[in-house]
N, C-alpha and C positions, 0 to 999 in steps of 0.2 A: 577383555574388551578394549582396554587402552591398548593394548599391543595390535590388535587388528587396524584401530581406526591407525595408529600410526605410519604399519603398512601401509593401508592404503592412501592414505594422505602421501609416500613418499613415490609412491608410482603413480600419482594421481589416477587413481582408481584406472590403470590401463589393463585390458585383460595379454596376456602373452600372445593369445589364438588368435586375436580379431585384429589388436594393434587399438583399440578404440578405446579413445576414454569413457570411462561408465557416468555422462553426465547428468546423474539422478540429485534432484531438489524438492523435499529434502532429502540427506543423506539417511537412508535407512538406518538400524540400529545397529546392521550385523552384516556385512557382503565377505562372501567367499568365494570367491572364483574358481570355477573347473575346466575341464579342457572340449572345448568346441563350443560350436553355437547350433541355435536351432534355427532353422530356415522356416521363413510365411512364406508361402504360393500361394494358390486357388484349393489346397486342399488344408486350410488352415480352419479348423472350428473349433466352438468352444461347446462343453457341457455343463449338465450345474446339478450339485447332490444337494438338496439341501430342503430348509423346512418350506411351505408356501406362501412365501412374501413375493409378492408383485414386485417388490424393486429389485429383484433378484433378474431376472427378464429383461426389466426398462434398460439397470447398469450394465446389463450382456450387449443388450441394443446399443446404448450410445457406446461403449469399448469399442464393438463395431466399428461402428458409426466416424468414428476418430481414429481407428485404424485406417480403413480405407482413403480417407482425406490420406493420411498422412505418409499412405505409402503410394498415393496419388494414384489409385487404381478403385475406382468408385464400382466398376463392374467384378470386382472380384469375388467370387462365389463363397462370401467366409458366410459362417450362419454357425445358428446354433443346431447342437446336436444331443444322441444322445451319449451317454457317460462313456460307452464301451468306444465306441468310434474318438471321441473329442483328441485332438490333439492340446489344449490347453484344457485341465479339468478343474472345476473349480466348486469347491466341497465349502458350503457354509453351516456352523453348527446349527447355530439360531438363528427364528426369527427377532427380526427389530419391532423394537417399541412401534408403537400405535404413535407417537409423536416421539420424535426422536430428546432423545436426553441427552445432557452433561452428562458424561462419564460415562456414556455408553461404551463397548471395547470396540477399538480401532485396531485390534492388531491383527497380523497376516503373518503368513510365510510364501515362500513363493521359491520354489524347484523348478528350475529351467536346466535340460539336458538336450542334446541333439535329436533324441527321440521324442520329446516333449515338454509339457510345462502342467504343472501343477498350484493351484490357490487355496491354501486353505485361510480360512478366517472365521472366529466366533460368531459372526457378525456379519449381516450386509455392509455396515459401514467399512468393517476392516476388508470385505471384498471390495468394495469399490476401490479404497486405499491402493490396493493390490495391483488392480487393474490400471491403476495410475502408475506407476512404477514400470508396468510391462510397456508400458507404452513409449513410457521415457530411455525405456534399454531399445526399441528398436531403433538402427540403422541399416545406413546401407553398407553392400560388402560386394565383392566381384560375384557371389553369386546369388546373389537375390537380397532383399529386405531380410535381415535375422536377428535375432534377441542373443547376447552370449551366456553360454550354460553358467548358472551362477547359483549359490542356495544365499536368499534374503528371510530373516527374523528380522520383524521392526515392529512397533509400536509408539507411539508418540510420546512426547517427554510432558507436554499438559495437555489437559483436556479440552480450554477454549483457546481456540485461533483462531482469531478475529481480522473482517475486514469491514469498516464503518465507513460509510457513503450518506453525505450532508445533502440530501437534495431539498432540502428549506432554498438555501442563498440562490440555487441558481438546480430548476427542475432537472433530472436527467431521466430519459424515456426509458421504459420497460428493457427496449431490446437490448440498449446497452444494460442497464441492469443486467438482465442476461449474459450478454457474453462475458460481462466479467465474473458472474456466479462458473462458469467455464472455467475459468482461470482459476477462483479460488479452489474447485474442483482437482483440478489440474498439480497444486500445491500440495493439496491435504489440508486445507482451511477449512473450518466446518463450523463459523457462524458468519452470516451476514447480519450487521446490525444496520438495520435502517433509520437513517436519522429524519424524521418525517416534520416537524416542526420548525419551524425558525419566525422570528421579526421578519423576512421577506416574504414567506412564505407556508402555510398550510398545505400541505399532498395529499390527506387522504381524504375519499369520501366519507361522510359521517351522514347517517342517516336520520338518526335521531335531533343530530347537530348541524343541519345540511348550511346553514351560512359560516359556520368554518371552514369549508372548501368554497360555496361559491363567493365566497366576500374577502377570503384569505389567500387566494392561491392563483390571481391573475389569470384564472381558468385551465392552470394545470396542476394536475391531478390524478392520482390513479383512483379509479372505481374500489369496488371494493372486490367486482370479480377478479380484478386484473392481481390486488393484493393476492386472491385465493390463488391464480394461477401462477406470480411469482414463486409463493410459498411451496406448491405444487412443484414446481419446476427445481428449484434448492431444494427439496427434498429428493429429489430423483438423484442425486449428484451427494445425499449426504449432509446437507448442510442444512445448520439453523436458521432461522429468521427470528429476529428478537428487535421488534420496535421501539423505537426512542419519540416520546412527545414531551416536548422540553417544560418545564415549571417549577418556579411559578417564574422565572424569567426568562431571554429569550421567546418571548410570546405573544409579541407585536399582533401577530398575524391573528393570535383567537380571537384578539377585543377586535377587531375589525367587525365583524360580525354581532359580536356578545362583550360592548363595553362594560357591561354590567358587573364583568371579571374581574375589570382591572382595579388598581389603587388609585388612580385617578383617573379625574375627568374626560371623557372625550371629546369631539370623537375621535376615531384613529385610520390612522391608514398605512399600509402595506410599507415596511422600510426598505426603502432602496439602498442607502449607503449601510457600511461597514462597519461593527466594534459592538461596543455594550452599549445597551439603552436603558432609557428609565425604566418604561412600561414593566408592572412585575402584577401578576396575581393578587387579588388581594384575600391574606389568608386569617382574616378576621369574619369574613363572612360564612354564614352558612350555606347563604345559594352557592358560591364556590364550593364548596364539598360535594355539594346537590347535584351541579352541574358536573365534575370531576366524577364523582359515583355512577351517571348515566355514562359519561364520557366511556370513564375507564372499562366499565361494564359491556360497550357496545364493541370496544377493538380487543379485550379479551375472549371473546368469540371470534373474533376474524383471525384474529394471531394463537396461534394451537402452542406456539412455544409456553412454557413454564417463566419462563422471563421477560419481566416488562419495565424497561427503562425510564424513569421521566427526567432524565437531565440533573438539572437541580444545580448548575452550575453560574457563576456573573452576576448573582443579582446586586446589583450598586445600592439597593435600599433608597434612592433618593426620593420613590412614592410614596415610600412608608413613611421616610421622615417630614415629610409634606402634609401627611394625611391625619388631621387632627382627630378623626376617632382612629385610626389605627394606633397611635401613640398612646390616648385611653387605654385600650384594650390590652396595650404592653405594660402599661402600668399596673394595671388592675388586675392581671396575669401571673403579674414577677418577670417580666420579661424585661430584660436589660438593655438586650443590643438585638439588631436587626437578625445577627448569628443565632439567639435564642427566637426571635421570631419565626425564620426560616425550619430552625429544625421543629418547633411546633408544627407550622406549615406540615415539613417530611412525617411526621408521625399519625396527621390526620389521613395523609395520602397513604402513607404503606397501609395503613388500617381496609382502604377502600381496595387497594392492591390488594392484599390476602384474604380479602372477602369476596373477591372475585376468582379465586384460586389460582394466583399469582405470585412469583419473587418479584421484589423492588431491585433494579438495579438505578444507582446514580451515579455521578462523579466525584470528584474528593469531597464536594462541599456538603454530601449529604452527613460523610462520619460523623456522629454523637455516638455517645456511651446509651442513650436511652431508646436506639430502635434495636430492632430484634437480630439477634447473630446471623439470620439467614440471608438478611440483603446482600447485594453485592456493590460492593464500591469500585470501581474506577478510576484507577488513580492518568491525569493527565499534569501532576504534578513530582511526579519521579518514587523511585525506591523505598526513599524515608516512608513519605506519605501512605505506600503499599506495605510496608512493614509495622509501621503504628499500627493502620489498620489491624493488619494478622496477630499483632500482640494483645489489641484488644477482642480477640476473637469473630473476626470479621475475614469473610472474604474475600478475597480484590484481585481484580485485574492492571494489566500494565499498558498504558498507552505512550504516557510520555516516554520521547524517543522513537515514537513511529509515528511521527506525525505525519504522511510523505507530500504533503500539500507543503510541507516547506523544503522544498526540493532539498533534503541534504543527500548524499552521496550513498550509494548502498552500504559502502564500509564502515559508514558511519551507525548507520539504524543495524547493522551486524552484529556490531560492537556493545548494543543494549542487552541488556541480561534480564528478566523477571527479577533471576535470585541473584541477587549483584547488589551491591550497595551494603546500605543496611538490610537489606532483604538477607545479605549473605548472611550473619549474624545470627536469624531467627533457631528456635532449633526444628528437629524435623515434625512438630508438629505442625507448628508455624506456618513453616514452609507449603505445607500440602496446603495451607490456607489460599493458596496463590494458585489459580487455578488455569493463568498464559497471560493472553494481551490481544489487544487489538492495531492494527493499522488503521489508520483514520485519513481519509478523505475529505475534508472541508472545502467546499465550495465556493469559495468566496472567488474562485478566477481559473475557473475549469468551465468546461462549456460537454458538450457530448461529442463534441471532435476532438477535444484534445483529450479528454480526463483519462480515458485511457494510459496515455505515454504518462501522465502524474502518479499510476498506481503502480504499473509496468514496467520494465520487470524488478525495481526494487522491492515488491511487497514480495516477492517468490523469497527472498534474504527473511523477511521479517517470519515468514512462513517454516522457514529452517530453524531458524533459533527456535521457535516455537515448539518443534517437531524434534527436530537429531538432538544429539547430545550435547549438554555443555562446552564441553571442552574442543565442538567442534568449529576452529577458530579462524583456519587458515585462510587469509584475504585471498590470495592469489587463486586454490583450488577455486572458492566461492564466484569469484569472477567468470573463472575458465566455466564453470558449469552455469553462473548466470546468463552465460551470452549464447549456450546451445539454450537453456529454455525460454528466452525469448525470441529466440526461432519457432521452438514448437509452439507458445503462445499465438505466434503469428498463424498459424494452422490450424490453430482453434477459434481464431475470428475476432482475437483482440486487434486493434487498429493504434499501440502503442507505435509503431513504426510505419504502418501503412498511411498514417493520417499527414505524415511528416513533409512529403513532397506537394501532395494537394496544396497544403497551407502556404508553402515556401512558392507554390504556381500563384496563390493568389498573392500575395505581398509583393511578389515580382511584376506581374500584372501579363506577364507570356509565359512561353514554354523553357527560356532558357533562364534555368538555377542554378549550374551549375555553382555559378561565382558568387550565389549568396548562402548555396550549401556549404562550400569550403569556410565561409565565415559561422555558419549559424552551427557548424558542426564543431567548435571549438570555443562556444561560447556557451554559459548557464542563466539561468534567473538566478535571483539575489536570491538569498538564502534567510532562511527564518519570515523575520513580520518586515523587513528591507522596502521589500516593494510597496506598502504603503505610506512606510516612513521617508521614504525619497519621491514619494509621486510628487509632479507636476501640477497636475490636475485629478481631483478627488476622485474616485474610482468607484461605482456603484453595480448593481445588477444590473442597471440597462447600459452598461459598457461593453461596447463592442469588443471580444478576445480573438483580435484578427492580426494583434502585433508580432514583431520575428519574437519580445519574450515568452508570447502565449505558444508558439512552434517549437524554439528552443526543446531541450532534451532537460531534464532535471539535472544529469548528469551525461558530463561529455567523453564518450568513450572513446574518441578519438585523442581528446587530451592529456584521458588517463593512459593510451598508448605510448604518445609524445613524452610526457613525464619518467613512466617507465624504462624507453631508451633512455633520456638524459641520463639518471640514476645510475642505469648499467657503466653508460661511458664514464662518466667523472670517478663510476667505482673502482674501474677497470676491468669489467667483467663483461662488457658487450663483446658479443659476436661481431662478426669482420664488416656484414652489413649495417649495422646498427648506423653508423655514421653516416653511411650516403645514404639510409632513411631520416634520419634527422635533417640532412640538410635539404634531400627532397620538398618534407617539408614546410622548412623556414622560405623555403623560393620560393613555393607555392605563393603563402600567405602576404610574401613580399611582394607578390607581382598582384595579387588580389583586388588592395583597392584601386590601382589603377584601372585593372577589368570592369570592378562594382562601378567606375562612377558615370558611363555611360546610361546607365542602368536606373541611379537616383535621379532623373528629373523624370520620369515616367511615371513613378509612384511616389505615392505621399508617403507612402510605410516604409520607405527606405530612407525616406532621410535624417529621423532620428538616432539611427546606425553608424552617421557618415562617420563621428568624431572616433566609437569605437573601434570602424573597419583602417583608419588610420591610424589608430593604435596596433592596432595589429601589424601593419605593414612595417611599424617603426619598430617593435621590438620584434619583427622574422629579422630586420636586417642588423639588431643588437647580436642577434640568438648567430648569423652569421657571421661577425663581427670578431665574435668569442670563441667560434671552432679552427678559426682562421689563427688566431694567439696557441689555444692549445695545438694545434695542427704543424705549426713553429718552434713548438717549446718555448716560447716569448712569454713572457708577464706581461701583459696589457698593462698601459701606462693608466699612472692614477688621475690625471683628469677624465681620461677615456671612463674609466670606470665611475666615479665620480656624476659623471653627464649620461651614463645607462644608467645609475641607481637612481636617480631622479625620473627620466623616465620610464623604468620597471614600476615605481611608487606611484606615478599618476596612473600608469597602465591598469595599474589594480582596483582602481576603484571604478564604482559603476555607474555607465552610461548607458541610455535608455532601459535602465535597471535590470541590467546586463553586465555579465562579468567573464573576463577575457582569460581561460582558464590555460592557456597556454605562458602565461607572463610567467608563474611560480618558475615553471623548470627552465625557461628561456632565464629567468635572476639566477640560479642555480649553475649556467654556464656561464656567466659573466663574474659569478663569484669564483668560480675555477678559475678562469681564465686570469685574473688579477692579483687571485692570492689575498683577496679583502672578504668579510662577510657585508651586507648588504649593513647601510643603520637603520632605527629601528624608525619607523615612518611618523613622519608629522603627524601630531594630533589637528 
């Protein structure tokens, strides 16, 4: 197996017959190339052997469905057929559970030859898998749309892949829901966790509970049918649905309706700003349990999954310590610290949990030794924390390091491991203990126009680790194939890139963007918790997210191109063009803010930019400066360098909490060019 993926890592999966790279995410377990390809026309159908499960049908229909989009021929006469006739044949052993399980098998094979294609899978799920994969092999060729003949064995490396979506902070509607259950589809993701609670906000309808929604959720909300037909719709496609209602903190939004809950007094209302707050459950009472047992009891019927999240994370204890009988009752208990509070709390809950015929899932802060091996923990505190867990016989998932709401770099969330760290260490019992991880979506400055480009296409990277093999590492393949599946995303009706120009028409306030795309195309949002810690002005739900950081890219592929030439050149290993692309370039950006400043008194959104887009202009003309010395063989004089390391060091920091991702490699050539390293920058 190491010797295959090697191969194929060195030819980057090109086939000899097509010339095309195989740009499949994740990377299956097993690719072997053969010689030719199989050509779609109009006489292209699929058949299906297999036991009588209705998703067997729906996933023939959307394959379809997604075909035709993507070979852009909607009138194409593909359909299903029967087995003797099928050009693609597709043999499922079993049928799927009545509610889909953990650990159900994913796995597939999949024979493509010029005379056909063949799927087998244990499984609907590991069909649909399948189908996902063929879809990702087709291209275009001189003669038609074709798949190249190829034999794929895959199977997933964990069981849960995860993608969690906060819509407490800030609601986001069904349909986007939707298209990005698409995309997880699309990946091989196969749980959505929904985070339905928050201090801002309540989302679900509760019937028994009805002033949790209308008292908690600024009147959005999903019904309960709209819940059925989500789950409905993620099931069609493979995927779980596993709800999260947060307690006893984070939970502003339930006492809104039913202070009765809280540890202190009311009354309350709906939080608009951002972080930890007092408000926590109070888990000395009994009508709390009362209320929790009807609660928990009424969305264990709405949600069919086996897992049921309650958060269980932040609580600061300040109501407890306030609350002169809660303080009683922790005396009179043995109860020490608020630590021992809480996990009492978690013990009366899991109890309500598996009497409802439920797992508990929480986050690190449910871990104690005294609940039951079968919950699952959530680690959004790293390795260690997932590894304690599994040593104490617990289960856990891996979040920390996917958090993509902090815009870090694909290469970066690549780079996280489940079994890495102290995880590496476990032994292989241990290890099975770790059952993947989740990508997490927090809300706190996503809207339903951008959120998309915040998931997109980084989560497809967190989806591979999850998926292929360990050892498969290489940034560069990773990239090369990250940037065709955010093409096909784009075909599937994610709006990470479609929503980008809209935004950049409103900021500008006409039609012409150009000259604030060349700027917004080489610039990031701050990275991590930055943007709150540098605001201006406190930043709440009813903030408008119509600024160039809310358009901005998480990550700028244009700078990771820029960067990339530099590298080559200073290596000596650029190609002949490399150079008059770099300098193209630095001209560009240097003539820029001259273009942008006609532009700034027309809108207000532009003029928090100005200082940045003059940053820019000044280090294109450093980054010129420098190719002009190396281009001489000249060592740039040490003032000169001296008066560019000062300004590369202001360059870098960020303005309108925004950061100018072109400065790194543009310091990179002025350090060539001088023969100095940069120092190391003011505190």
């Amino acid at each position: 197996m190491r010797a295959i993926f090697a191969v194929l890592l060195l030819s980057v999966f090109v086939s000899s017959t097509t010339s095309q790279p195989l740009n499949l995410m994740p990377m299956p377990a097993s690719v072997q190339m053969k010689t030719g390809q199989f050509v779609i026309d109009a006489s292209f159908s699929v058949g299906i052997i297999g036991r009588g499960d209705p998703r067997l049908q729906r996933a023939v229909e959307l394959f379809l469905d997604n075909l035709r989009r993507q070979t852009g021929m909607p009138r194409l006469d593909m359909r299903l057929t029967d087995a003797a006739q099928a050009r693609l044949l597709v043999h499922v052993e079993l049928a799927g559970k009545a509610v889909q399980e953990l650990g159900e098998d994913e796995s597939y094979s999949l024979e493509i030859s010029p005379a056909g294609a063949k799927l087998d899978a244990a499984t609907p799920l590991g069909m649909m898998r399948g189908l996902q994969t063929f879809l990702q092999l087709v291209h275009t060729t001189s003669d038609g749309f074709a798949v190249p003949a190829v034999a794929i064995q895959d199977k997933p490396r964990f069981p849960w892949r995860g993608l969690m979506i906060d819509v407490g902070r800030h609601f986001i509607p069904l349909d986007v829901l939707k298209r990005n259950l698409d995309g997880m589809a699309a990946v091989k993701l196969n749980v959505f966790h929904w985070h339905l609670s928050e201090n801002q906000g309540f989302r679900v309808e509760s019937k028994k509970f009805p002033k949790l929604h209308e008292m908690g959720s600024d009147g959005l909300y999903y019904t309960q049918d709209q819940v059925r037909e989500l789950i409905a719709y993620a099931r069609d496609r493979g995927i779980r649905v596993v709800p999260e209602f947060d307690m006893p903190g984070h939970s502003t939004a339930w006492f809104v309706g039913y202070p009765e809950l809280a540890s202190g007094p009311g009354p309350y209302q709906i939080e608009r700003k951002w972080g930890i707050f007092d408000p926590a459950m109070d888990p000395t009472q009994e009508r709390t349990y009362k209320f929790l047992d009807g609660f928990i009891g009424e969305m264990a019927k709405l949600f069919p999954d086996q897992y049921f999240h309650i958060g269980g994370d932040e609580v600061n204890g300040k109501q407890w310590d306030a609350n002169p009988n809660i303080q009683r009752f922790m005396r009179a208990h043995g109860l020490k610290n608020n630590q021992d509070l809480q996990a009492y709390f978690n013990t009366r809950v899991q109890k309500i949990v598996s009497k409802h015929g439920k797992t508990m899932v929480g986050w690190d802060e449910i871990l104690r030794p005294d609940l039951p091996k079968d919950i699952v923990v959530q680690s959004w505190r790293g390795q260690d924390s997932l590894a304690a867990a599994a040593k104490q016989g617990y289960r856990g998932l891996l979040s920390f390091g996917y958090y993509v709401d902090l815009n870090w770099p694909a290469s970066q969330h690549y780079a996280v491991d489940p079994i890495s760290g102290a995880a590496a260490n476990l032994s292989p019992e241990e290890k099975q203990r770790i059952l993947g991880g989740e990508a997490c979506m927090w809300s706190e400055y996503v809207s339903p126009e951008n959120i998309d480009s915040r998931i997109w296409p980084r989560t497809a990277a967190i989806a591979e680790r999850l998926w292929s093999a360990q050892d498969m590492t290489d940034i560069n393949s990773m990239y090369q194939r990250l940037e065709a599946v955010s093409r096909w995303l784009d075909g599937l009706g994610l709006t990470h890139n479609s929503s980008y120009e809209p935004m950049l028409h409103r900021i500008v306030g006409s039609n012409n963007i150009s000259v604030l795309r060349s700027f917004t195309d080489v610039v990031e949002p701050v990275k991590d918790y930055t943007r709150e810690e540098i605001a201006t002005v406190e930043a709440t739900s009813l903030s408008p997210l119509n600024r160039v950081i809310d358009a901005a890219r998480p990550e700028s592929a244009t700078a990771r191109r820029f960067a990339d030439l530099v590298d080559a050149l200073i290596a000596g290993r650029a190609d002949p063009d490399a150079e008059s692309e770099i300098k193209e370039w630095l001209t560009r950006w240097h003539d820029n803010q001259t273009s942008l400043q006609p532009l700034e008194n027309q809108s207000f959104l532009l003029k928090e930019i100005v200082p940045l887009s003059q940053d820019l202009s000044a280090v294109a003309t450093a980054g010129l400066q420098a190719l002009e010395y190396l281009d001489r063989g000249a060592r740039a004089p040490d003032a000169w360098a001296t008066q560019q390391f000062a300004l590369l060091e202001q360059a870098q920091k960020p303005k309108a909490q925004l950061l100018l991702m072109v400065a790194p490699p543009v310091l990179k050539l002025i350090e060539a060019s001088s023969g100095q390293k940069a120092p190391p920058p003011h505190k």
